[in-house]
MIKEKE-947993 format. One line per field, with one value per residue (C-alpha): residue number from 1; residue in one letter; x, y, z. Coordinates in steps of 0.02 Angstrom, whole numbers, plus 50000, padded with zeros to 5 digits. Example, Ala and Ser with C-alpha at 12.3 -4.5 7.8 and 13.67 -1.06 7.14 Angstrom:
BEGIN
num <- (1,2)
residu <- (A,S)
xx <- (50615,50684)
yy <- (49775,49947)
zz <- (50390,50357)
# end
This chain:
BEGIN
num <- (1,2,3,4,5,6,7,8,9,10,11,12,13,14,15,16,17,18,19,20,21,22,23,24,25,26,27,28,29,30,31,32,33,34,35,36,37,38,39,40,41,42,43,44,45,46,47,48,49,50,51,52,53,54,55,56,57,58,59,60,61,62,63,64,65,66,67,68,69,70,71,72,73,74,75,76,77,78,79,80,81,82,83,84,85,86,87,88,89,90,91,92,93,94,95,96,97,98,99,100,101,102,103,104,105,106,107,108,109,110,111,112,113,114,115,116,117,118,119,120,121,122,123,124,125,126,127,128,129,130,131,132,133,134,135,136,137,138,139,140,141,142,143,144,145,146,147,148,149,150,151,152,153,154,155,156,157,158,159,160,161,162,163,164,165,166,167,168,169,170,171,172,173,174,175,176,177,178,179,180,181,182,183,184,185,186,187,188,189,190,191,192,193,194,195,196,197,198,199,200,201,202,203,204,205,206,207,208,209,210,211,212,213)
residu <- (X,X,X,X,X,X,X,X,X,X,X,X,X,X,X,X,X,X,X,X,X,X,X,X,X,X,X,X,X,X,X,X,X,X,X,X,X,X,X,X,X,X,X,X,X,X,X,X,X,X,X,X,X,X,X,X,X,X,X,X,X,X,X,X,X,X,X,X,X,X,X,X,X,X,X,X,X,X,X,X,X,X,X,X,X,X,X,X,X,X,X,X,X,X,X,X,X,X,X,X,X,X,X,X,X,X,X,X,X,X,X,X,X,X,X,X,X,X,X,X,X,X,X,X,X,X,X,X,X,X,X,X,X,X,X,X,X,X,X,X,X,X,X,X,X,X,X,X,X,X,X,X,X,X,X,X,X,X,X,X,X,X,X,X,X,X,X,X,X,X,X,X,X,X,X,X,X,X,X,X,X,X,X,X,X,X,X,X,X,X,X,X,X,X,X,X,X,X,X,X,X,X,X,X,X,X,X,X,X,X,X,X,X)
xx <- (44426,44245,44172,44213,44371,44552,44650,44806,44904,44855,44901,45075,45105,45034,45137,45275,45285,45173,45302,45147,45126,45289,45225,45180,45079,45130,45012,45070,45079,45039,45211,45324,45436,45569,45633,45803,45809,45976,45990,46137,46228,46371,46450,46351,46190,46218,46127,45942,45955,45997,45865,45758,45831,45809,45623,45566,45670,45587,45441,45443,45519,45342,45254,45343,45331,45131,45095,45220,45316,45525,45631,45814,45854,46070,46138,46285,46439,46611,46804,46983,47119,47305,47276,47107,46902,46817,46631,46570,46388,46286,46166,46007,45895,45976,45848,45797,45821,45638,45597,45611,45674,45847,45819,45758,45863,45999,45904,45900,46105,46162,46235,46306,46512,46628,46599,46471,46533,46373,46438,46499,46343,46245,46329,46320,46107,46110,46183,46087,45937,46001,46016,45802,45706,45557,45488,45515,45644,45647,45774,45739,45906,45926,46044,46060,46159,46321,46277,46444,46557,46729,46801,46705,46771,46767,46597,46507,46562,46505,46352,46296,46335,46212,46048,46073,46092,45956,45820,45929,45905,45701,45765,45688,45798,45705,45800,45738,45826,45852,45821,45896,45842,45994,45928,45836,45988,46037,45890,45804,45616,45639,45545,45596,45598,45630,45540,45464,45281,45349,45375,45198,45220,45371,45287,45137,45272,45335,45157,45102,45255,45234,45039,45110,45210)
yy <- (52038,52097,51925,51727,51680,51706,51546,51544,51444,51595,51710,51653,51658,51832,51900,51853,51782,51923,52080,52178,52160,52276,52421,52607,52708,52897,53006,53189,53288,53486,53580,53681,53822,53910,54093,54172,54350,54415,54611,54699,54827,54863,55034,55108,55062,55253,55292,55295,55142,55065,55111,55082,54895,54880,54941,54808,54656,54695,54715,54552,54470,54522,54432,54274,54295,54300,54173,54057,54010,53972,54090,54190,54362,54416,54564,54526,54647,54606,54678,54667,54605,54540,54522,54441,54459,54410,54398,54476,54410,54501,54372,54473,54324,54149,53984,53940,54110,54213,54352,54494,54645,54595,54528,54692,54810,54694,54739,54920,54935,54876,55002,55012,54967,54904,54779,54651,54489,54428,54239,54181,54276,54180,54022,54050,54097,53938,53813,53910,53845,53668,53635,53674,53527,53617,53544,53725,53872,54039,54182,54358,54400,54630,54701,54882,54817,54773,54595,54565,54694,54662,54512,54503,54371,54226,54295,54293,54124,54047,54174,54056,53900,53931,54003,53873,53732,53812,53715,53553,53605,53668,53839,53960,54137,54298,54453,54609,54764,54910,55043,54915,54780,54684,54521,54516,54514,54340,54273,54301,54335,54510,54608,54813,54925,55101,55224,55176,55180,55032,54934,54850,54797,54716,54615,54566,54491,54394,54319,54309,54175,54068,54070,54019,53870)
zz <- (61219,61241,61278,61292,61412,61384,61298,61430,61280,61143,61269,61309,61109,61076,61206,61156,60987,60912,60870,60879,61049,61080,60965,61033,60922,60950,60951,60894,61025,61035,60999,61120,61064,61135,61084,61087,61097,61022,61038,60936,61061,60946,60950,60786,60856,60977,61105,61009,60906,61093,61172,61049,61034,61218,61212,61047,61137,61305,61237,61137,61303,61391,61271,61294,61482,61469,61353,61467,61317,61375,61325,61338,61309,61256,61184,61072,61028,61001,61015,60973,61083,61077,60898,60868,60891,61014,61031,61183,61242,61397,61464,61502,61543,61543,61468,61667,61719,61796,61681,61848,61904,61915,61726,61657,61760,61652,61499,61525,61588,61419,61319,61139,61101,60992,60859,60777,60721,60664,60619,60772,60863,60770,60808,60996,60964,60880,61009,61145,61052,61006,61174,61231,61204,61119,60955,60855,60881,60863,60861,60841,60801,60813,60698,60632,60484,60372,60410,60455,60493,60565,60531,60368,60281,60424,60503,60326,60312,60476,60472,60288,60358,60507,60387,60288,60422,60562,60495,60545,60699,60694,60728,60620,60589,60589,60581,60673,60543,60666,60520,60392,60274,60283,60348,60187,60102,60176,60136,60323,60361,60446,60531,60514,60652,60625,60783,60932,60872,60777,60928,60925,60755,60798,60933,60832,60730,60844,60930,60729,60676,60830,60789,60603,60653)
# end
């Protein structure tokens, strides 16, 4: 009402006769995003392909960090005991964990054994994820190839079901091939990392598919 009086009778009807009167209008807000780091420490990755690993995740883990964008960092592996696989996964930096010292001192202890069971990694990446309230997802997910490996059968499986499903869940996949182009293979966006000059690259790749979304 811009001018005249209020009619106390049309009032007490518009308020709450009038359905309108109850509607929001949402606005879109601007989007959030949150990034899981996965890092493949599995026994073939050897010392180089570790520490090269360790040096691209940090490195993409920095980024995050400065542009204030949520984030975790994990390293995933996996081994054999009393008769089945288990997936073994080293938190580096938790979702409400500080990206500090004690955080990359984690980052740089991790070290290369056993197994990859790339399925049920995935899986954990995934509910990790599901769980942030951010509007889009990301997972760099490391792997220096034979996407799976042990446990092929059941990992391959489960490692399908959750490509095809992540968009349920506005996580985007995109697979960082440590001197492979396996993710490609599945069907992944990948980003290839080979030596340590690539490292940059590998970064840009990151900050460029957030500035995509």
């Amino acid at each position: 009402l811009k001018t005249g009086r209020i009619n106390a009778r049309a009032l007490r009807r518009v308020a709450v006769d009038d359905p309108r009167i109850f509607k929001k209008k949402h606005e879109p807000g601007k989007r959030d995003y949150f990034v899981v780091i996965g890092l493949d420490i599995s026994g073939s990755t050897g010392v180089y392909v570790n520490d090269l690993t360790k040096s691209a995740g940090g490195a993409q883990a920095e980024l995050l960090s400065r542009m204030g964008i949520p984030f975790a960092v994990y390293a995933h592996t996996g081994s054999r005991g009393h008769g089945s696989w288990n997936v073994d996964i080293h938190v580096v930096k938790g979702p409400k964990d500080l990206w500090d010292s004690r955080a990359k001192d984690r980052l740089a202890a991790l070290h290369a054994a056993s197994a990859n069971l790339d399925g049920h990694t995935m899986e954990f990446y995934r509910k990790v994820a599901q769980r942030q309230r951010a509007t889009d997802k990301l997972l760099m997910y490391y792997t220096d190839g034979a996407m799976p490996c042990e446990n092929r059968d059941e990992e391959l499986t489960i490692l399908q079901r959750e490509i095809h499903d992540a968009p349920k869940y506005n996580l985007k996949i995109v697979g960082v091939g440590i001197g492979n182009a396996d993710p490609i293979r599945h069907g992944l966006d990948m980003i290839r990392l080979d030596t340590i000059e690539d490292v940059p690259r590998v970064v840009e790749g990151l900050k460029t598919r957030l500035i995509k979304k």
